[in-house]
N, C-alpha and C positions, 0 to 999 in steps of 0.2 A: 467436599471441603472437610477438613481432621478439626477436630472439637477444638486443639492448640487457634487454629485460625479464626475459628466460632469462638473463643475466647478473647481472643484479639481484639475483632472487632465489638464483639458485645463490650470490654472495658474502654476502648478508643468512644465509643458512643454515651455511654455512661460519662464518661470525664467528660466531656463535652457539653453534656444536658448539667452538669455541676456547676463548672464554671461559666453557663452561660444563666442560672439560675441564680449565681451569688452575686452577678456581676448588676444581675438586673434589679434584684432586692434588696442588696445589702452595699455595694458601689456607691462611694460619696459622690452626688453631682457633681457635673463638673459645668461651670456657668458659660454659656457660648462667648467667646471672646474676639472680636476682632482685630487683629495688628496693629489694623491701620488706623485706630481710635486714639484720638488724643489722652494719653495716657501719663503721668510721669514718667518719666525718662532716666536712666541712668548715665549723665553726663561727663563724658570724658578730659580733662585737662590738661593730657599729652596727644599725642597725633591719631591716637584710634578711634575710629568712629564710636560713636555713640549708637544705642540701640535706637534703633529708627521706631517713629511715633508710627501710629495708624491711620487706615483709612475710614472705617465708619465705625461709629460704635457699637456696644457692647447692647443687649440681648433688650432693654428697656428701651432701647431711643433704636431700636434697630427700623421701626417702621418710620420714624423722622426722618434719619438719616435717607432711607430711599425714597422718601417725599420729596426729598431737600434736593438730590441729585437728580432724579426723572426733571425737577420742576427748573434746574437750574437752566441758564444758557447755553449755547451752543455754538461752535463755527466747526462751516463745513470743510472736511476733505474731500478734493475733487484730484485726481492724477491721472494719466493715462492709462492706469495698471489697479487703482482701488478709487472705492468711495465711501463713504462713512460723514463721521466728526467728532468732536471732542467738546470735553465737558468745560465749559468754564470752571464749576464744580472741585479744586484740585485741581483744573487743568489738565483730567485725563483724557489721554488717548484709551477712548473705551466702545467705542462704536465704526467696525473696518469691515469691509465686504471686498473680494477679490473680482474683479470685473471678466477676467478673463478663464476662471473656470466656476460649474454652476455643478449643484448636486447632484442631480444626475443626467442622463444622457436626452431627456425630452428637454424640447427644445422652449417650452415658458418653463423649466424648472428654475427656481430659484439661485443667486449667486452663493457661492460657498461664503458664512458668514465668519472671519476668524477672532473679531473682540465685539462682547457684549458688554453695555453699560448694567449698572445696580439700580436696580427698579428701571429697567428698561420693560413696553412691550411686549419684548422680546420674548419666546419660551427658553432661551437660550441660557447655560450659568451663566453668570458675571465674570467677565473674563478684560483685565483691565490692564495697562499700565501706568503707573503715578509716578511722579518727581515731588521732590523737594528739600527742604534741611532742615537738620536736627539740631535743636540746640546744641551747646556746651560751653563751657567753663563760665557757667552760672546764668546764661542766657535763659532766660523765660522761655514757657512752649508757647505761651500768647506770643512772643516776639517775633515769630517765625510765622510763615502759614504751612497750614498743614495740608491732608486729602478734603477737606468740610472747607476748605476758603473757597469763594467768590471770587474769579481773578475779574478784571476787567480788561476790555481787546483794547490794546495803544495803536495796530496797525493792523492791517490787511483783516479783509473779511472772507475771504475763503483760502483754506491754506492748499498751497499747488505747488508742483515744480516752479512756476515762476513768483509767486507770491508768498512768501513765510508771512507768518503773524508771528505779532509780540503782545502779549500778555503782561500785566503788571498789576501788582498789589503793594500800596503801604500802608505798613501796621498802625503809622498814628504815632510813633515815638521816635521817628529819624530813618527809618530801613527803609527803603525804597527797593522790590524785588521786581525784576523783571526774568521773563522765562519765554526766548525767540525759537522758533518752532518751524521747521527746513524738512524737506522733504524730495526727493529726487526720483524721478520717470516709473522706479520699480518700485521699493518696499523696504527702502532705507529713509527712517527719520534722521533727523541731527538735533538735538534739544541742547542749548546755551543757557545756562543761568548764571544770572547775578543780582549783586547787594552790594546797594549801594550805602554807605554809612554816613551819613547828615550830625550823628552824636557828638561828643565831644570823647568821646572813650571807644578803646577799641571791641570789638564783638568775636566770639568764636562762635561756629558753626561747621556743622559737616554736608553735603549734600549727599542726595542717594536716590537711586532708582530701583522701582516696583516693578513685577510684574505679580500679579495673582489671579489665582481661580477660585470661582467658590464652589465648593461639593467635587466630588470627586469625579474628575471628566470621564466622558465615554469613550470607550478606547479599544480596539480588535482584541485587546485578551491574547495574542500568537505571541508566543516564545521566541519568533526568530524574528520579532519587529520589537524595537526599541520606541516605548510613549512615552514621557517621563520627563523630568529634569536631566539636560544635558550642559557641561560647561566645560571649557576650556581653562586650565590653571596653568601657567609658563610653560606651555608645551604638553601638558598631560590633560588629556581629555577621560572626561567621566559622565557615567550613564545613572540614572538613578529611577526607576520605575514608582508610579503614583504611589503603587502598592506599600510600598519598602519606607515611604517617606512620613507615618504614624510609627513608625520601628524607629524614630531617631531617638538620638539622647534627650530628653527635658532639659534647657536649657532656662532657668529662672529671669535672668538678664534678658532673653528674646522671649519671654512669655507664650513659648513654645517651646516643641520638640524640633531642635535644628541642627546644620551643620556648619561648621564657619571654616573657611579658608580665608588662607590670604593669598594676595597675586601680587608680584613682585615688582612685574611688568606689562606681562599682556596677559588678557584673558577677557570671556562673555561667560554669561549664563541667561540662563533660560528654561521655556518650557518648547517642547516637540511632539508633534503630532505625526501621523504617518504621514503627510506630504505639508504639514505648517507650520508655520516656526514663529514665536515670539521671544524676542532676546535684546539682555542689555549688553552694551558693549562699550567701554571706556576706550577713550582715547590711545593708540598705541602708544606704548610706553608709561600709562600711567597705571601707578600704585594703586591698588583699591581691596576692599573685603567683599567676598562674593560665601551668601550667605544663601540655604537653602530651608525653607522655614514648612511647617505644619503645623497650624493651630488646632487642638483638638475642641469641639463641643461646636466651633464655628465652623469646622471642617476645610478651612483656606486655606491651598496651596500656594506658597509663595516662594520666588525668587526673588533676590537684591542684589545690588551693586553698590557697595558704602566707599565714598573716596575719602580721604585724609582729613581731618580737623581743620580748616580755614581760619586762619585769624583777618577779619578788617578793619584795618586802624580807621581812626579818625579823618573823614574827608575823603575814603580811599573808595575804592570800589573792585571785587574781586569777581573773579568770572571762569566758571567752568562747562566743560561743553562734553557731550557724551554721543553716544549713537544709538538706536533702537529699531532692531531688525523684526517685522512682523508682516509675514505674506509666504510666498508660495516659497518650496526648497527649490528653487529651481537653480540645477548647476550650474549653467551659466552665470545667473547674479550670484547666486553665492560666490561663484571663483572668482568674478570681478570685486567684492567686498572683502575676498581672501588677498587677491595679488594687488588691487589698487588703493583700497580704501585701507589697508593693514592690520584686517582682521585677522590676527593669526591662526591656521587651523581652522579657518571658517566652514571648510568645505568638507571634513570630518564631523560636521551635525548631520550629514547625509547617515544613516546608518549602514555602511559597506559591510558587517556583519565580518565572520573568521577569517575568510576570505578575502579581505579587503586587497591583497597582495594583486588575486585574480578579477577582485569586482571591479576596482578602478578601471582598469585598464579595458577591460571587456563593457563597461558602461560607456570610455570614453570613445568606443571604437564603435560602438552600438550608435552614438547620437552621431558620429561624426559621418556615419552611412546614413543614418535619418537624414541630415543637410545635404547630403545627395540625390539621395532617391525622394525623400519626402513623404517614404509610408514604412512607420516601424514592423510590420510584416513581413514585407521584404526586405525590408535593412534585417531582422531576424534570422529570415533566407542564407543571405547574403551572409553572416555576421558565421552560421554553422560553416557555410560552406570554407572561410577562411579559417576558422578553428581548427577542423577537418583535414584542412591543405599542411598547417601548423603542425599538427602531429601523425602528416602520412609515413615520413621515415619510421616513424616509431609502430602503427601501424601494418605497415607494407614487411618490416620484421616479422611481426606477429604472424601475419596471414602466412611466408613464406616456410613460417615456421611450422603452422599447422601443416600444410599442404607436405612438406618432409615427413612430416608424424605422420600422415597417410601413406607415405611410398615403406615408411617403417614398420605399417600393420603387420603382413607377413610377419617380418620378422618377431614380432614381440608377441604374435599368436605361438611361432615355434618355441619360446621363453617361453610361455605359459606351459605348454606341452611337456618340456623339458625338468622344471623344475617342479611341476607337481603343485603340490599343494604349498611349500617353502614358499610364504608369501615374501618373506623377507630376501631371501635369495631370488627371486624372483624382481624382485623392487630393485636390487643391487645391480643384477645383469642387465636389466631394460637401461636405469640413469647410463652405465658402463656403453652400452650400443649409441642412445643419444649424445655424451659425449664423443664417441668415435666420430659419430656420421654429424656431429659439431649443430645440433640441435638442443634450441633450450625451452623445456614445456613451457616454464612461467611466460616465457615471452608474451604469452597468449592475454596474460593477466594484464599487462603495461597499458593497454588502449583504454582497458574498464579502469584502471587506479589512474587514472588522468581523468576521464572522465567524470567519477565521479564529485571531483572538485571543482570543476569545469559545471556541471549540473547544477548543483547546489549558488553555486553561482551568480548565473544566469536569474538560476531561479530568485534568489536576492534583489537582482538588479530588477527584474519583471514586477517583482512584488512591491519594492519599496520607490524607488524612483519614480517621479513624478511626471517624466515624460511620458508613459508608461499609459496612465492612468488617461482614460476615456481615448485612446488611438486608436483609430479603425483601421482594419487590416482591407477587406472588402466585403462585398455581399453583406451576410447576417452578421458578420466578428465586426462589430463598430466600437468593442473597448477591449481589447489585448490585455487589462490587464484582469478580467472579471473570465469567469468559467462560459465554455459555448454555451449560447441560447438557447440552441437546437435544443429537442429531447426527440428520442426515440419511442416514446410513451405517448406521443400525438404525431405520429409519423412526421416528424422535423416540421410541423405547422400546418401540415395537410389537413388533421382534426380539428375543430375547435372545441380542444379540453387544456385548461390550465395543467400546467405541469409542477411539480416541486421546485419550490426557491430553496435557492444556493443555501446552506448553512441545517434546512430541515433532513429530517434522516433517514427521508426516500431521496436524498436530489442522489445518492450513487447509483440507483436505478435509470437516473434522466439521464441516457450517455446523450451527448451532443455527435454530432460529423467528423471534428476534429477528433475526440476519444476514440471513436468506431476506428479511421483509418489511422491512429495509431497502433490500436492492436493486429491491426492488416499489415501495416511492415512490421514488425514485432515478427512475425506469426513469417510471413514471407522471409524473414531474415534466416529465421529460424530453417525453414526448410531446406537453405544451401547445403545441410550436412545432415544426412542420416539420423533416422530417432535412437536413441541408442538401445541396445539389447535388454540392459537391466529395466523389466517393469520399472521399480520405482521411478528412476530417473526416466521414463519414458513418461510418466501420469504429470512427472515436474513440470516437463520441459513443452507439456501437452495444455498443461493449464496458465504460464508464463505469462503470455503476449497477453490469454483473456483475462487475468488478475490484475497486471498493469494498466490493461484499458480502464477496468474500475478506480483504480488506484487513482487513477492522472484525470479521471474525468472532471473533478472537482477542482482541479488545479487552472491558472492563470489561463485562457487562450495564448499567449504569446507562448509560455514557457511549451505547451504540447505543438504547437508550431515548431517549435526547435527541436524536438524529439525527434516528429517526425521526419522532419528533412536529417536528421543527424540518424535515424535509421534506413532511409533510402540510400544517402550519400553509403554508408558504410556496406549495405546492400551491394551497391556495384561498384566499390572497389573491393569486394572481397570477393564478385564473381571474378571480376577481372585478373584479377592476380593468380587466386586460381588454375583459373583457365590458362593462364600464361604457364604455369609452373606443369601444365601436365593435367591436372585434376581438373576440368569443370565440371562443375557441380550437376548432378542430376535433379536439378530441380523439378522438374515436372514430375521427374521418378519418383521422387520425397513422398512430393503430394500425393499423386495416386497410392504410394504405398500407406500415408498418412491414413487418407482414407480407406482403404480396404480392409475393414475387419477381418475378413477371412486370414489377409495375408498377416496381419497384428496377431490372430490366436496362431498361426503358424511359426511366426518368429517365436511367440514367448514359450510355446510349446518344445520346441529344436533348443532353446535356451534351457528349459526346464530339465528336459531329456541329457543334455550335457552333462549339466549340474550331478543329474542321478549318476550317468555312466560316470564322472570323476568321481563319486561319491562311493560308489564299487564298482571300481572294476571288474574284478576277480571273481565275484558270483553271476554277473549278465554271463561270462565267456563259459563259466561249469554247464550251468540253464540251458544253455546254445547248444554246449555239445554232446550233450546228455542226451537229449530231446530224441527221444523215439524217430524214425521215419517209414511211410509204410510203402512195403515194397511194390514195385510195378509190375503190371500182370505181362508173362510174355504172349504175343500174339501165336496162334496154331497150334497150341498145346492147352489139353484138356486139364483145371487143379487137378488136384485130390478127391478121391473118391472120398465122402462120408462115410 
């Protein structure tokens, strides 16, 4: 390392230990602050929402407040897809378990938990969603209830596909609020409010819906998976990482650092996980402000849905109804919440990653071979094997092509001959010959630049989709979407020695079965054509298949699945065609010759030897004919006398 880069980092490290020493000492506190704390309010008089009150308070009553809420009531959720309940408390939906998938792959592990309650418990953050309204145009924040009310149940005691509850509180001065609470087979709430006005004067208010985390979730850290805030604004969908969301503007009026949009017409927001989803979603067609919030010192990540300023006259009663998506991604209910319920763009909280053009389509093609066959393994199989079919035209060029560039050897050996060392002239008369005889080298590149977007892909779809996640292929592969079990380091479980888990930084040493016979077709693929002459590229093309196997060992089982049926498949159509054209391959010949050192130092030697004689000609042929020879004795005649 040059002392410029010993510079570098020695001041990068310095600044560092500065500003994390003035921030510590000399940094005005900042007081933990909750959102969702009954707060003054900035109340709006024309149609924009008002800044929404909070849920607990503020850093003094913070141990009240989760007294208040552990201690309040409860009704349960029961459905054929979650179970949990919610809080009388606020009236949160704060406590949801998925019924149909569990941590991990033992069979008493626990159900995936996706909302925690505040002083639940739980070891879980507090992971919630709230309703309610915000005053305006001079409405009291006692007038209203807030996330700290007490609701009490007007109906049903367990809420179910067949059974909604209603909830209702009045404040004591004419409001009568009720808030009906609907839910359906999968992981779609529907929450109806209303305020009823008994006054003699009319009331403004806004409604809005919560969702919040407290502390910063846990999250894979990968670059090519989206966790974060995701929302849909009239058609423009936006990503927004936990990370990113302390980097917002300070916003005084939100008592945070936040962002505000408005939605015109449609749109949700929310929080995403790599396979869970919690999201509010307004009625299609309705107006609302979808606001993404960060409170510093309290550390609460928040998303909102603010609908329009309501006014209710005197004797009237108004009523607004929203939707809250919180359960598994699963495509199919998303698509159904996208094409029936008129979520728009619903189905774009999946993360399809650059690729999306290629991920939809190859995901929709993936599950809809799943509902056939009924083992994502073989649908993977199955899923190359069409890919494969998809781009043999384009392929079956390629190969045709190379096999011409072999019958072209000869010739482009006499071009080397011919032109000497004129590498340029040389480069000119070879392209001039492949034109002639209507051969095009690149061709050879089209299979791999298809491919690789094709790969990437896949590999997307394997990672992030959720069908994906705990699929057994057969035998030891029981989750496609996790690295083989296997390791090589206990002979595939022959021993009994624990091996390296996934993520420590011996598991590239732990190859599993599937990694091994990846680099076996790698290595086998390899071998249809000759190693080439130039050392370098012989040590390349020598160490490929076994850097790859490393490479992909760590990677998804389903995705090295696909590999390697996509290097077999490509294995025998490329003997095949081959063979068809004239040239099949000496494969066996390869191999033997692969292994033969004697016959390796004798190529690179004849290689080396070339190199010199082009390198001089003119003095090996002086040397040659210079060269003394000594004469032969004739037979029956005596030499010379001494």
């Amino acid at each position: 390392m040059d002392n410029q880069n010993k510079n570098l980092i020695l001041a990068t490290v310095l600044s560092f230990v500065v500003i994390l020493v003035w921030y510590t000492v000399f940094a005005p506190a900042v007081p933990p602050t909750d959102p969702n704390a009954p707060v003054a309010v900035t109340q709006a008089d024309g149609g924009t929402p008002p800044a929404v009150p909070g849920d607990t308070p503020a850093v003094a009553e913070a141990a009240e407040a989760a007294t208040e809420a552990a201690a309040a009531p409860r009704v349960a959720i029961e459905t054929p897809r979650l179970t949990g309940s919610l809080s009388l408390a606020g009236g949160r939906i704060d406590d949801l378990s998925m019924k149909d998938y569990k941590d991990t792959l033992d069979p008493n592990s626990g159900l995936v938990r996706l909302l925690s309650p505040v002083g639940g418990a739980s070891a879980s953050q507090p992971y919630y969603a709230v309703y309610g309204w915000a005053p305006a145009g001079g409405l009291a924040a006692t007038a209203v209830p807030d996330a700290r009310t007490v609701w009490s149940v007007e109906s049903g005691e367990t809420l179910s596909p067949e059974t909604p509850v209603t909830l209702a509180w009045d404040n004591g001065a004419g409001l009568t609020f009720r808030r009906v609470i609907t839910v359906d087979e999968d992981y779609l709430f529907t929450i109806t409010q209303s305020v009823s006005n008994a006054t003699e004067a009319a009331v403004r208010m806004a409604p809005y819906g919560i969702v919040a985390r407290h502390g910063e979730p846990q999250t894979q850290n990968i670059w090519v998976l989206h966790e974060g805030v995701v929302r849909m604004t009239d058609g423009a969908l936006q990503e927004m990482d936990y990370d990113n969301m302390p980097d917002l503007e300070r916003i005084e009026r939100e008592a945070g650092n936040a962002e505000v949009a408005e939605v015109t017409e449609n749109g949700w927001i929310g929080f995403t996980d790599k396979y869970w989803m919690t999201t509010l979603a307004p009625m299609p067609g309705q107006a609302f402000t979808s606001v993404v919030k960060y409170v510093p010192g309290a550390e609460i990540y928040q998303t909102e849905s603010r609908l329009p300023v309501m006014e209710v006259g005197p004797g009237a009663t108004a009523e607004v109804q929203t939707m809250l998506f919180a359960g598994a991604k699963e495509w199919e209910a998303i698509r159904h919440y996208q094409n029936d319920t008129g979520i728009e763009g619903f189905v774009d909280s999946i993360d399809w990653g650059w690729f999306f053009f290629l991920t939809k389509p190859i995901f929709m093609l993936l599950h809809w071979l799943h509902g056939i066959i009924g083992n994502m393994g073989w649908s993977i199989i199955l899923l190359t094997l069409i890919i494969k079919a998809m781009v043999f035209p384009l392929a079956r060029k390629s190969y045709i092509s190379m096999a011409k560039m072999k019958e072209l050897q000869p010739e482009v050996e006499k071009l080397k001959e011919k032109t000497g060392e004129d590498k340029a002239k040389f480069q000119q008369e070879m392209m001039a010959l492949y034109k002639k005889e209507k051969v095009n080298p690149a061709s050879g590149c089209l299979p791999i630049f298809l491919q690789i977007p094709i790969f990437f892909s896949l590999y997307k779809v394997i990672f992030v989709t959720l069908e994906l996640r705990h699929a057994p292929w057969f035998g030891w592969i029981r989750d496609l979407s996790a690295p083989d079990p296997s390791s090589i380091l206990n002979l595939f479980g022959l021993l009994p020695y624990a091996t390296p888990e996934p993520g420590s930084l011996f598991f590239i040493f732990s190859l599993g079965i599937l990694p091994i016979l990846l680099g076996i077709s790698m290595w086998f693929q390899q071998k249809l054509n000759p190693a080439p002459t130039d050392p370098t590229q012989q040590m390349i093309f020598a160490w490929m298949p076994w850097v790859f196997m490393f490479m992909l060992g760590g990677f998804a089982s389903g995705l090295v699945v696909y590999w390697i049926a996509n290097n077999t498949i490509t294995f025998v159509q490329q003997y095949l065609i081959m063979s068809m054209h004239g040239h099949r391959p000496d494969l066996f010949g390869n191999i033997i010759t692969g292994f033969s050192k004697k016959k390796k130092a004798e190529a690179a030697a004849k290689a080396e030897a070339e190199k010199a004689a082009k390198a001089a000609p003119v003095q090996t042929t002086e040397v040659v004919e210079k060269a003394p020879t000594s004469p032969k004795p004739r037979k029956g005649k005596p030499g010379p006398k001494a």
